[in-house]
N, CA, C and O atoms as a DFTB+ gen file, in Angstrom:
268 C
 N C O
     1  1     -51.188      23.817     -20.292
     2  2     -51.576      22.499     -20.761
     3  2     -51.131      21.461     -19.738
     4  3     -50.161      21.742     -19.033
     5  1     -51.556      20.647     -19.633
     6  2     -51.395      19.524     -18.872
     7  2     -50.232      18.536     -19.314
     8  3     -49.870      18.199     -20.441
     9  1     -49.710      18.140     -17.896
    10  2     -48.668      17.497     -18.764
    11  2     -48.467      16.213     -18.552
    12  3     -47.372      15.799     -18.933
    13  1     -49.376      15.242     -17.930
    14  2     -49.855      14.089     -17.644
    15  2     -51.565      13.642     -18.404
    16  3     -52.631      13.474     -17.812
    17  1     -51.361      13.584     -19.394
    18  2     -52.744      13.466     -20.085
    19  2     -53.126      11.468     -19.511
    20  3     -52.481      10.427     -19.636
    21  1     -54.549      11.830     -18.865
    22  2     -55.275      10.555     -18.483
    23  2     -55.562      10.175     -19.528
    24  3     -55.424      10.810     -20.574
    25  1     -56.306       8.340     -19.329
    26  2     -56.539       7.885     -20.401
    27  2     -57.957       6.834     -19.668
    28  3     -58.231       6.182     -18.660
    29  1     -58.453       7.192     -20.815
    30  2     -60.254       6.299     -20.209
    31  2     -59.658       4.775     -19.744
    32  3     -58.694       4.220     -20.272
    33  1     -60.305       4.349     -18.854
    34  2     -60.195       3.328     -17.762
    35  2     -59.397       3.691     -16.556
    36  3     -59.167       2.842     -15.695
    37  1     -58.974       4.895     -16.459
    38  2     -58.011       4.806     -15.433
    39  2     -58.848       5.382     -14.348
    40  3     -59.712       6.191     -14.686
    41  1     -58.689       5.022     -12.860
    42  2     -59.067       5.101     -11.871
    43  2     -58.740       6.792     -11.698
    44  3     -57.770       7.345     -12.217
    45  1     -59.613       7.368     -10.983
    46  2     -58.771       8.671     -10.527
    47  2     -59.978       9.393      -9.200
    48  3     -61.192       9.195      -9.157
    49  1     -59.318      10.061      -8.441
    50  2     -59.572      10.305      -7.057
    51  2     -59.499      12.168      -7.268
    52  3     -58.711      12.854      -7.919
    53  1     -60.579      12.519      -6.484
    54  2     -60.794      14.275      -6.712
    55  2     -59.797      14.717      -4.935
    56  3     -60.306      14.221      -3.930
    57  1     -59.307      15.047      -4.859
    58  2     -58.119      15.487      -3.966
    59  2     -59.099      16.036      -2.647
    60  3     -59.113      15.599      -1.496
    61  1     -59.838      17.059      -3.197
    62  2     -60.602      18.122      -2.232
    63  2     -61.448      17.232      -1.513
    64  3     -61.356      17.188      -0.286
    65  1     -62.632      16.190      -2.408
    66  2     -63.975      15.899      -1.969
    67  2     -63.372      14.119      -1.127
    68  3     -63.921      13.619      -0.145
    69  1     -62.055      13.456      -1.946
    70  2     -61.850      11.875      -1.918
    71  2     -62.892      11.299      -2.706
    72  3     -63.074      10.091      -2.553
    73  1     -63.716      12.000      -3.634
    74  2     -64.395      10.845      -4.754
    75  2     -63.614      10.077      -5.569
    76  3     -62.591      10.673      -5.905
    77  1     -63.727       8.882      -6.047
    78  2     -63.374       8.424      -7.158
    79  2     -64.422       7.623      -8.130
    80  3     -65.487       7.030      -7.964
    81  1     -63.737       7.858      -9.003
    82  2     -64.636       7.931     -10.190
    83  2     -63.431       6.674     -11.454
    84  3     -62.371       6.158     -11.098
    85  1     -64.028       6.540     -12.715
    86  2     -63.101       6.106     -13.655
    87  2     -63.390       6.747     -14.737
    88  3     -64.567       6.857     -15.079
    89  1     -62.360       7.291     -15.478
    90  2     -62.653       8.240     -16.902
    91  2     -63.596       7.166     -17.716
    92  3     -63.811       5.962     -17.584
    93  1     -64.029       8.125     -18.572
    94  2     -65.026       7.420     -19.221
    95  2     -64.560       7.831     -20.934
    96  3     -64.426       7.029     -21.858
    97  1     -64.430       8.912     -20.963
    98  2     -63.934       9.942     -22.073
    99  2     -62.938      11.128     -22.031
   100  3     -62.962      11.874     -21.051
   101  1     -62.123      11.326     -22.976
   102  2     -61.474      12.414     -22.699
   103  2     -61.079      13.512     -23.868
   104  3     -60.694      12.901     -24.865
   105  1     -61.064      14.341     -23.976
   106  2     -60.670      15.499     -24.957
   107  2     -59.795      17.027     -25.137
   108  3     -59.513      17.398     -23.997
   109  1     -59.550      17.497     -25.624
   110  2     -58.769      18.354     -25.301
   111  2     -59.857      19.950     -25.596
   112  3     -60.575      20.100     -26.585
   113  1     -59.722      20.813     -24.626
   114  2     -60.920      21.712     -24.889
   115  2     -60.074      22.929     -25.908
   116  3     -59.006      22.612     -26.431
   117  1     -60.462      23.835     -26.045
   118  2     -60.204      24.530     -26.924
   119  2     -58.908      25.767     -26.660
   120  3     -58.606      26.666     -27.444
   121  1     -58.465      25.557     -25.694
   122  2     -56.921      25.798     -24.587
   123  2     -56.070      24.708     -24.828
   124  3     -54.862      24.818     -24.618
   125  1     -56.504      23.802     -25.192
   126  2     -55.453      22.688     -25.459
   127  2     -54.930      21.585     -23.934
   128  3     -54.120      20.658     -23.906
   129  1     -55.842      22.215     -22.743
   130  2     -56.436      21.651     -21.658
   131  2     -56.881      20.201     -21.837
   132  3     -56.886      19.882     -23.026
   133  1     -57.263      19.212     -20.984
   134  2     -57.565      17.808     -21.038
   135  2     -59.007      18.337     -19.913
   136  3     -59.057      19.153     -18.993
   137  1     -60.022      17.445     -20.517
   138  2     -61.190      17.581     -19.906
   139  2     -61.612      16.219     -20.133
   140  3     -61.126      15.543     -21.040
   141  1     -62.826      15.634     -19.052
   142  2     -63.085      14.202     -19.199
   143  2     -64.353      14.006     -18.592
   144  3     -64.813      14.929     -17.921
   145  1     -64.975      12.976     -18.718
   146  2     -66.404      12.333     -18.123
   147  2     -65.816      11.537     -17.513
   148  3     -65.094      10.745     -18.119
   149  1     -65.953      11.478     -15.845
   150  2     -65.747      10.479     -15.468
   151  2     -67.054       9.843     -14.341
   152  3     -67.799      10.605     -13.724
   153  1     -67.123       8.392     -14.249
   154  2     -68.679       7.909     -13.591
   155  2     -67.686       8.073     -12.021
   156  3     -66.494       7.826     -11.839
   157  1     -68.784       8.604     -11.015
   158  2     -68.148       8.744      -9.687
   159  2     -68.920       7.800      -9.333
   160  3     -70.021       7.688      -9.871
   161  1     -68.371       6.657      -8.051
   162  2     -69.058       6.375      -7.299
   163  2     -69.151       6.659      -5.844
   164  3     -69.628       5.927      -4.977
   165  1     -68.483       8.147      -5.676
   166  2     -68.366       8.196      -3.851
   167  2     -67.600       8.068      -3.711
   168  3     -66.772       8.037      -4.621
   169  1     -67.238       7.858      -2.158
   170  2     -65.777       7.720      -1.477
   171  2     -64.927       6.425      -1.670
   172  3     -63.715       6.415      -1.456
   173  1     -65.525       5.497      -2.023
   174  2     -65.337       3.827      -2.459
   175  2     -65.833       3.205      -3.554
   176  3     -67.039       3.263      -3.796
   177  1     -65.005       2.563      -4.317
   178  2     -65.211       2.025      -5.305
   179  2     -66.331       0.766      -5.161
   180  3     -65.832       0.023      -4.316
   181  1     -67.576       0.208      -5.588
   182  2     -68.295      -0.610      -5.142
   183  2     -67.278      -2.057      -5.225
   184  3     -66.269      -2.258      -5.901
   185  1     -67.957      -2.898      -4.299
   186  2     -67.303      -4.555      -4.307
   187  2     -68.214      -5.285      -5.170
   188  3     -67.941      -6.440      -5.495
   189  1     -69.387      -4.649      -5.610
   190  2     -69.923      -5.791      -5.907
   191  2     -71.148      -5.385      -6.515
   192  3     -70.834      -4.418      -7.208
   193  1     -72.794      -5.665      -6.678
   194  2     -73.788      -4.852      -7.381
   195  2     -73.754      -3.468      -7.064
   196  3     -73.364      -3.338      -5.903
   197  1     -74.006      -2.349      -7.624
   198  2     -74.011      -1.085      -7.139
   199  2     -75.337      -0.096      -7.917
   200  3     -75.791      -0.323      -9.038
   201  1     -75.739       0.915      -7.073
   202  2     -76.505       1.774      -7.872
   203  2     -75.720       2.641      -8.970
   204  3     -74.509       2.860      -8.970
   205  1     -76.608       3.062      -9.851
   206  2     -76.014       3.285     -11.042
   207  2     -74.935       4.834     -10.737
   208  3     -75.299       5.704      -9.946
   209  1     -73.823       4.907     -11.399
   210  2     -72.827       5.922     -11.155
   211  2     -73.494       7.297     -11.650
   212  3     -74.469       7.289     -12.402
   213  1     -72.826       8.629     -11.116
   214  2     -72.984       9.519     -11.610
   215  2     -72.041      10.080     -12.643
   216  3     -70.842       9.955     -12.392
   217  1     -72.278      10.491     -13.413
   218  2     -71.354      11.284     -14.426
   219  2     -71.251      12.801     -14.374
   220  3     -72.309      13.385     -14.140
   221  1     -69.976      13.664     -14.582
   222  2     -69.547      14.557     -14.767
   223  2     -68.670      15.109     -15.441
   224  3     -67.857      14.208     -15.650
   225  1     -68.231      16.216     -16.023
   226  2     -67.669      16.809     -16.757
   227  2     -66.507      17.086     -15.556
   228  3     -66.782      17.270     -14.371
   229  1     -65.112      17.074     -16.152
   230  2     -63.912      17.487     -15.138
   231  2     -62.907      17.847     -15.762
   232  3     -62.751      17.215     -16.807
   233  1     -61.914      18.849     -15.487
   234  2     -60.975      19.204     -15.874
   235  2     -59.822      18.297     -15.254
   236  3     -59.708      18.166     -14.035
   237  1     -59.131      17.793     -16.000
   238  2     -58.421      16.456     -15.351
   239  2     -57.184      17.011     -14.391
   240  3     -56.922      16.347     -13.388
   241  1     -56.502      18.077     -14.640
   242  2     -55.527      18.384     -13.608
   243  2     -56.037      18.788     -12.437
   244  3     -55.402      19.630     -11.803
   245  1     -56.830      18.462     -12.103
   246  2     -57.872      18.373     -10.836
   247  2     -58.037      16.929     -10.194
   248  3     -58.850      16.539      -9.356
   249  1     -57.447      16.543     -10.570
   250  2     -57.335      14.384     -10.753
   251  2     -56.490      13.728     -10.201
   252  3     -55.562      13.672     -11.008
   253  1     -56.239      13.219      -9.368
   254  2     -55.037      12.333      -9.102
   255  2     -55.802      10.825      -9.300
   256  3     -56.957      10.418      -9.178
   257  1     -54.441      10.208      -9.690
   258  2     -54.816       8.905     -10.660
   259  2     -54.583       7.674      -9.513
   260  3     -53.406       7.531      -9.181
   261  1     -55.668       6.675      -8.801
   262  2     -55.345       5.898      -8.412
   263  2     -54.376       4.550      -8.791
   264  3     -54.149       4.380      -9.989
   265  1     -53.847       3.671      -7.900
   266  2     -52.753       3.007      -8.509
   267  2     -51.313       2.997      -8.422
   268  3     -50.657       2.249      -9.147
């Protein structure tokens, strides 16, 4: 189990790829694991109008939390 459970709004960065994204949702799967939707926008967070984000399913200890 995870022992830093995220919480929707928080910024968070994928280690391997440098995406970041912001949780959107989060739940606990049926391991008792933390899993989440978070919208990615790429390597940089937009400044300003942006095309619309992508969403994905993620296992959050895969996450480091910007900030």
């Amino acid at each position: 189990m995870c022992a830093n459970r995220l919480e929707v709004g928080q910024k968070v960065r994928i280690p391997s790829t440098g995406e970041v994204g912001v949780i959107i949702h989060t739940w606990l799967d049926e391991c008792g694991d933390q899993d989440a939707y978070i919208a990615f926008f790429g390597l940089e967070f937009p400044s300003g109008k942006t095309d619309m984000p992508y969403t994905l399913r993620y296992y959050t200890a895969g996450l480091e939390v910007i900030e």
